[in-house]
N, C-alpha and C positions, 0 to 999 in steps of 0.2 A: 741461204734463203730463209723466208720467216713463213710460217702458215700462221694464216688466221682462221678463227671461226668464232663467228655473231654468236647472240643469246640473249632474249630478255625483251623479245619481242613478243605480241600478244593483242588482243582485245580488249579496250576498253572505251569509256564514254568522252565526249567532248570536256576538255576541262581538266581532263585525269591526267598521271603523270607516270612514266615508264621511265628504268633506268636499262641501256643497252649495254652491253661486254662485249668487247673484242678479247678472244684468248690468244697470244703469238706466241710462236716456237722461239726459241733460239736466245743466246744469253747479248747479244746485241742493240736488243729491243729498242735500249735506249737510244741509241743511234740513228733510229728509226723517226722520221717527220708521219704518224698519224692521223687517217682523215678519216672522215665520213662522209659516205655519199648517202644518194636513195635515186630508185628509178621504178617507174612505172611502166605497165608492158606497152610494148611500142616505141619508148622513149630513150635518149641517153640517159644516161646517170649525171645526177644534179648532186653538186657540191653542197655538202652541210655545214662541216665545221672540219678545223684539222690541230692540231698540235704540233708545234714544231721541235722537232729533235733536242736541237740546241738550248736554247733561252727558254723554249717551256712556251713563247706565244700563242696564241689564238685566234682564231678569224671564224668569223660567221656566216655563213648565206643571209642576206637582209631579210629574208622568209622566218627566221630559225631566231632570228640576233632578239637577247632576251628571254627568252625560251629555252632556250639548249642552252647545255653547259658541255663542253670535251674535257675529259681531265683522263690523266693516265699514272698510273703506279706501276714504277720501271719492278719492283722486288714482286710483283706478281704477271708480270710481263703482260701487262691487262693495262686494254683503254674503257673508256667508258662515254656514254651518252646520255647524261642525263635530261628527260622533254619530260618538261613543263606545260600545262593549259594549252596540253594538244589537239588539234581539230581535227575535222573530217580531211583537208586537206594534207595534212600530214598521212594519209592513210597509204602506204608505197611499203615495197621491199626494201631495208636499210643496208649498206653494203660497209662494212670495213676495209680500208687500204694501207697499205704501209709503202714507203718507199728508202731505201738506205740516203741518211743525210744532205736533203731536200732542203731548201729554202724556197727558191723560186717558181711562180706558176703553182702552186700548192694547191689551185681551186680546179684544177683540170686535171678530167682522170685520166687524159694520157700520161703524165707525169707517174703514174703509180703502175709499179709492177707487179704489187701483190696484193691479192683479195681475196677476200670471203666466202663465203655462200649465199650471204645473207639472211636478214630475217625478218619477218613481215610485221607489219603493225599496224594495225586497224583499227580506227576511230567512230565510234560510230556517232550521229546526232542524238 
């Protein structure tokens, strides 16, 4: 099994730019297809962006596409979230997910068995 945990969430102004860490256990990592969610209270958890195990691809939420970047360095066992000219609508709890050697359905958290704690990030106007 892999634990994750967020980091590098925080407060800042519309425009501004945050970079997120997911930390994972375990020397597999790479094997591992990584996502990003984010959910607001009340709500499901909304797909961001994920990275695929294999080939390294990437996919975006149409909200996000542009903005975000996901990239991951397997030798520190760390994904990342890079958000760009972020708004007040970006303002949610961010969630890390990992799932063992995933291609399909990558945008749906049921797909994913393992997660985060999360960590908040607030935009303000």
């Amino acid at each position: 099994q892999v634990q994750l945990v967020e980091s590098g969430g925080g407060l800042v102004q519309a425009g501004a730019s945050l970079r997120l860490s997911c930390a994972a256990s375990g020397r597999t990592f790479s094997s591992y297809t990584m996502a990003w969610f984010r959910q607001a209270p009340g709500k499901e958890r909304e797909f961001v962006a994920v990275i695929i195990w294999s080939a390294g691809n990437t996919y975006y939420a149409d909200s996000v596409k542009g903005r975000f970047t996901i990239s991951r360095d397997n030798t520190k066992n760390t994904i990342y979230l890079q958000m760009n000219n972020l708004q007040p609508e970006d303002t949610t709890v961010y969630y890390c997910a990992a799932e063992f050697r995933i291609y399909y359905s990558h945008s749906s958290q049921y797909q994913y068995d393992y997660w985060g704690q999360g960590t908040q990030v607030t935009v303000s106007s």
